[in-house]
C-alpha angles and dihedrals in degrees: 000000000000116000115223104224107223107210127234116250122241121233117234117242113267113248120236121252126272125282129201113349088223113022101204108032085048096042100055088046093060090050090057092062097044087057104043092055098052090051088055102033112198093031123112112230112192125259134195108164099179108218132066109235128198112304133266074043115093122208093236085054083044092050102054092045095051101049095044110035133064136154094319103049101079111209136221121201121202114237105266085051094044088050096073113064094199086068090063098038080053091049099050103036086058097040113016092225113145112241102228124195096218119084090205090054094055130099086190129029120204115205128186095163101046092170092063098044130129121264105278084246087063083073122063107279093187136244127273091249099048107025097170086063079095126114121238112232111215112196126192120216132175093230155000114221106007109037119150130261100310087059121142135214125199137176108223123199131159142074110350093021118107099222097303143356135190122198124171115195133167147261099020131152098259093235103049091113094068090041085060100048078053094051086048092060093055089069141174069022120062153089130296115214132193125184112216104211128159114311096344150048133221124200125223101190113189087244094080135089116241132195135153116275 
């Protein structure tokens, strides 16, 4: 007697969480704070991105990446976000950008563990010709202000900044303030950097003169 074999069905793939609950009114919102923080650098603009994306992704790190990338903003993950697969299912189901696993290769950088990140010449700084040929790093951090004791302070001067500004976030790499007057003086070439925190971003443009506060 021949047994029929009955197959195993295959489970569908599950599909990733929900994104904005309206894409483009949340999306341009979401713009308008990114840009507003990186013409006032130093300055929090508020954030409220909506959604819970896969942790150790936070939704202010979510946010940024789904209202500015697409297809052709190719995305790098840092190691505790590459290491669940279901970060980079959510990035690329909501904005179609492809996750690569070379720095150099990358237009954004996402960052959950900003004290163990590469140095910011690792990521595409641009060419003198085409400056804006650069990657934005985006770097999340648990607080502004208070922030712990791998808090941060910088003095921040510059465009966009009315005489002075401070801002102390965490956690941050102690020396970043010293990786950032190196990125300066880059410029027009550089990296831009925002750092996703609670409920807001700041922007740290390459533009802007760092020092330690």
């Amino acid at each position: 007697m021949v047994c029929a074999i009955t197959p195993v069905p295959t489970l569908p793939a599950a599909v990733p969480g929900p994104g904005f609950a309206d894409p483009v009114f949340g999306a341009q919102a979401v713009f308008r704070a990114v840009m507003n923080a990186l013409a006032r650098p130093g300055r929090p603009a508020a954030l409220v991105a909506g959604f819970t994306p896969p942790v150790p992704l936070t939704p202010e790190a979510a946010a940024v990446v789904l209202a500015l990338c697409d297809h052709e903003t190719p995305i790098w993950l840092d190691a505790p976000l590459a290491a669940v697969p279901e970060v980079a299912a959510f990035l690329r189901f909501h904005t179609g950008a492809p996750v690569v696993t070379d720095p150099a290769a990358a237009r954004f950088a996402l960052i959950a563990d900003p004290m163990g990140m590469p140095d910011l010449a690792a990521f595409p700084t641009g060419t003198p010709d085409y400056p804006d040929a650069s990657a934005t790093l985006v770097l999340q951090v648990s607080g502004l202000a208070d922030a712990g004791t791998d808090a941060v302070s910088l003095h921040l001067e510059g465009p966009g900044v009315k005489g002075a500004e401070r801002i102390a976030a965490g956690p941050l790499p102690a020396d970043l303030a010293r990786r950032l007057a190196a990125n300066r003086r880059l410029f027009p070439r550089g990296v831009d950097l925002i750092l996703a925190a609670p409920g807001a971003v700041v922007g740290l443009p390459r533009s802007t003169l760092v020092r330690e506060g």
